[in-house]
C-alpha positions as CSV (number, residue, x, y, z in Angstrom):
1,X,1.5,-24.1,-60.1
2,X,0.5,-21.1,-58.3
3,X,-0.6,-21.1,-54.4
4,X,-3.9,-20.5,-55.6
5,X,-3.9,-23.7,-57.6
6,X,-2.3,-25.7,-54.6
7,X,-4.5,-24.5,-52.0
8,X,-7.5,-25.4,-54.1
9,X,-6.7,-28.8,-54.9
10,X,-6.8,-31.8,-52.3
11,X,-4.4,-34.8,-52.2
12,X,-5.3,-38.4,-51.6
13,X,-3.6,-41.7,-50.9
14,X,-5.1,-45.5,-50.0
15,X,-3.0,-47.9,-48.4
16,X,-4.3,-51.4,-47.4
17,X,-6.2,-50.6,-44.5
18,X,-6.9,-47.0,-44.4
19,X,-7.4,-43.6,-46.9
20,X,-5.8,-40.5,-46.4
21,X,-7.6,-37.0,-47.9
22,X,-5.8,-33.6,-47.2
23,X,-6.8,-29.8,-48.5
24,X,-5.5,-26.6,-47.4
25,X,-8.7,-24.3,-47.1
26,X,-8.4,-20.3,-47.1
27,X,-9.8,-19.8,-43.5
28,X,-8.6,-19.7,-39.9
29,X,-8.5,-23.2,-38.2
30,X,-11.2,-21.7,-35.8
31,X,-13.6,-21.2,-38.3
32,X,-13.0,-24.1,-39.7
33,X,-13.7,-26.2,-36.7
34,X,-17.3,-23.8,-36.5
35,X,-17.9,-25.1,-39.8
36,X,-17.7,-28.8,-39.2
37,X,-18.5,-29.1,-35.4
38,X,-22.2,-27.0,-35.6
39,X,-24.9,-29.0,-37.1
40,X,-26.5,-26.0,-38.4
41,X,-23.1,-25.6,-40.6
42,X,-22.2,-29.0,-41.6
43,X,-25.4,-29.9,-43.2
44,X,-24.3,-26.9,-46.0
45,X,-21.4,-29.2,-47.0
46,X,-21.3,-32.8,-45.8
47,X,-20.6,-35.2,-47.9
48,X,-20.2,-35.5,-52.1
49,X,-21.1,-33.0,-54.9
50,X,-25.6,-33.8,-55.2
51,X,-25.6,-35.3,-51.6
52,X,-27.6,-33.6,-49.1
53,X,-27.5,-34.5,-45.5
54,X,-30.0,-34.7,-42.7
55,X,-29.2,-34.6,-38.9
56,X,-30.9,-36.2,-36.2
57,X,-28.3,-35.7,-33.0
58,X,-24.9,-33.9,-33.3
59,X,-23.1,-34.2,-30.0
60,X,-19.5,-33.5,-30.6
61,X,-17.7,-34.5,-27.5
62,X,-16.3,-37.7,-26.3
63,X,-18.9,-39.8,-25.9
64,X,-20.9,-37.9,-28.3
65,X,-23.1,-39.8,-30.9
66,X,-23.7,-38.1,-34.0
67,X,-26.4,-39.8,-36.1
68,X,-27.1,-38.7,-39.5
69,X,-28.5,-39.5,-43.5
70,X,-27.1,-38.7,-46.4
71,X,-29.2,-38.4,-49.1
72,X,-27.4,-39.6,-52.7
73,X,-28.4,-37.8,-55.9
74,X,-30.4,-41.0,-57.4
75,X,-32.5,-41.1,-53.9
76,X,-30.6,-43.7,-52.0
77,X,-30.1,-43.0,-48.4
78,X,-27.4,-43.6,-46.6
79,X,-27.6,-43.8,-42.5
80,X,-24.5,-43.2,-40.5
81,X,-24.1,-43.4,-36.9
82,X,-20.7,-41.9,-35.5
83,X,-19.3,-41.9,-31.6
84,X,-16.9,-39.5,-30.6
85,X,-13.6,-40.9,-29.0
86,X,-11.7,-37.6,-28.9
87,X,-12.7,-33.8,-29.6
88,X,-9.5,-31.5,-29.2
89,X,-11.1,-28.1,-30.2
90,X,-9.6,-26.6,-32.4
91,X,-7.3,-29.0,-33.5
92,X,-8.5,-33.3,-33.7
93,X,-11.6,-34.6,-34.0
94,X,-11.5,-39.2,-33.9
95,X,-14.4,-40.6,-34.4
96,X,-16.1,-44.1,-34.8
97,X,-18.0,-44.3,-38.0
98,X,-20.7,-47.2,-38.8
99,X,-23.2,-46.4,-42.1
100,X,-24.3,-47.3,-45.6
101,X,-26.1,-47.4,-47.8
102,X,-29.8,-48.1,-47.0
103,X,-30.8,-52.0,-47.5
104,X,-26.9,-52.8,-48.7
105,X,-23.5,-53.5,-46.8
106,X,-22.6,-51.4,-43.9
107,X,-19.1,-50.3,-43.5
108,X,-17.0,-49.5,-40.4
109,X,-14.1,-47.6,-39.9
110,X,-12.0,-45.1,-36.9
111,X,-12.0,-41.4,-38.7
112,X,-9.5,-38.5,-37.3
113,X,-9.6,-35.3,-39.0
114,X,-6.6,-32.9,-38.1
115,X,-6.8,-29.4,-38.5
116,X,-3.5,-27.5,-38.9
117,X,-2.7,-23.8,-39.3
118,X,-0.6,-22.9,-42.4
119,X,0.3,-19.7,-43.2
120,X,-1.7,-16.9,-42.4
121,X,-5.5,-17.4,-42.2
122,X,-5.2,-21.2,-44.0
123,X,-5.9,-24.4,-42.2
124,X,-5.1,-28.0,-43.5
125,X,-8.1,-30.4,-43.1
126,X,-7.1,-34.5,-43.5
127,X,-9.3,-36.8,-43.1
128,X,-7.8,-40.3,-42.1
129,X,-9.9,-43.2,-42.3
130,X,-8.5,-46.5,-40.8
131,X,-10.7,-50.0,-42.0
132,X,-10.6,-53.1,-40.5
133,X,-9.9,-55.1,-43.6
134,X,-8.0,-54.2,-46.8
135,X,-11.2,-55.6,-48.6
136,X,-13.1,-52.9,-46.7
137,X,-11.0,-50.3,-48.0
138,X,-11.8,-51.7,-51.8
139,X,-14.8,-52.1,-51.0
140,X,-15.6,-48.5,-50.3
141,X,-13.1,-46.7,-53.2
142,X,-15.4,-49.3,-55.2
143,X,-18.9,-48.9,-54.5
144,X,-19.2,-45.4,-52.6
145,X,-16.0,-43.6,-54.4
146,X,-14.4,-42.9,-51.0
147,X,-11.6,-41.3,-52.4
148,X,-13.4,-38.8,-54.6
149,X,-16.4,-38.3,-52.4
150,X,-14.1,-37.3,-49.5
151,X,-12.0,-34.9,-52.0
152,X,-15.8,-33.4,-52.9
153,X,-16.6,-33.0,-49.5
154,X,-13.6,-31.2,-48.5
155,X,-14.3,-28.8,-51.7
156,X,-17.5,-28.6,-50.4
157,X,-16.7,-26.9,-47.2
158,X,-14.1,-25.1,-48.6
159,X,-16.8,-23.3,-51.1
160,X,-19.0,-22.9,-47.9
161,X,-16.2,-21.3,-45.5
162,X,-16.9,-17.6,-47.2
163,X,-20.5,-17.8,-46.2
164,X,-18.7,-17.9,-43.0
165,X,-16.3,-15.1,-43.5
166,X,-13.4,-17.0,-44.9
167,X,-11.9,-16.6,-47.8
168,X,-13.3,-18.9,-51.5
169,X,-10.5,-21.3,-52.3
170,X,-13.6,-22.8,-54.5
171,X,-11.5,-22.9,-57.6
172,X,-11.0,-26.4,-58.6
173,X,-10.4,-29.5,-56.4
């Protein structure tokens, strides 16, 4: 496997009670962090392949309430509504998350995304999401593909970080 191939490719794992997603993107960590603290940036590549997202309020500090919809493919909304509990620029962001789809079960869960530098000019995103119940965590990988939604959504922002002046690592993932 070349770097290339590594790089491009994000790794997942689900334990009982949370889901861990991790990429190594082809931009500084700085850059990174521009791309998923401003709202005019994260609407370019939040959430799954065919989602589109809309933002009401993006406050990203402690404190901070972030409300947003996601828009699936087949038309079905899906409301969040996140409070910030730590922002550590460039490094942590931990976050309380409460959405769902529109009309059906909510789901709840405490979010940290790291953001690591690795090598020159590369940062490693993971996402770690921490449920309250193992049947949360099923629930989600079940109905809302958690697993591969958060793999798409890193992929996402790593095909939108040369729009920023990073480097495409869009191959694959």
């Amino acid at each position: 496997m070349s770097t290339r191939d590594s790089v491009a490719s994000a790794t997942a794992t689900c334990s009982e009670k949370e889901i861990v997603i991790s990429r190594v993107l082809d931009a500084p960590r700085e850059l990174v962090w521009e791309a998923w603290t401003n709202a005019k940036r994260v609407v370019n590549w939040w959430g799954p392949r065919g989602f589109t997202t809309t933002i009401e309020v993006m406050d990203v500090r402690p404190g901070g309430e972030w409300r947003l919809i996601m828009h699936g493919p087949d038309g079905s909304d899906y409301p969040n509504r996140t409070i910030f509990r730590e922002v550590v620029k460039p490094k942590r962001i931990v976050f309380s998350n409460a959405g769902g789809k529109k009309g059906g079960r909510g789901v709840h869960f405490e979010s940290t995304w790291t953001f690591e530098d690795v090598g020159e000019d590369q940062t490693r995103v993971t996402i770690r999401m921490v449920f309250e119940s193992a049947k949360d965590v099923e629930f989600v990988v079940r109905e809302h593909g958690a697993v591969e939604g958060g793999q798409q959504t890193l992929a996402r922002l790593a095909e939108f970080l040369p729009t920023l002046g990073g480097r495409s690592n869009a191959a694959g993932g």
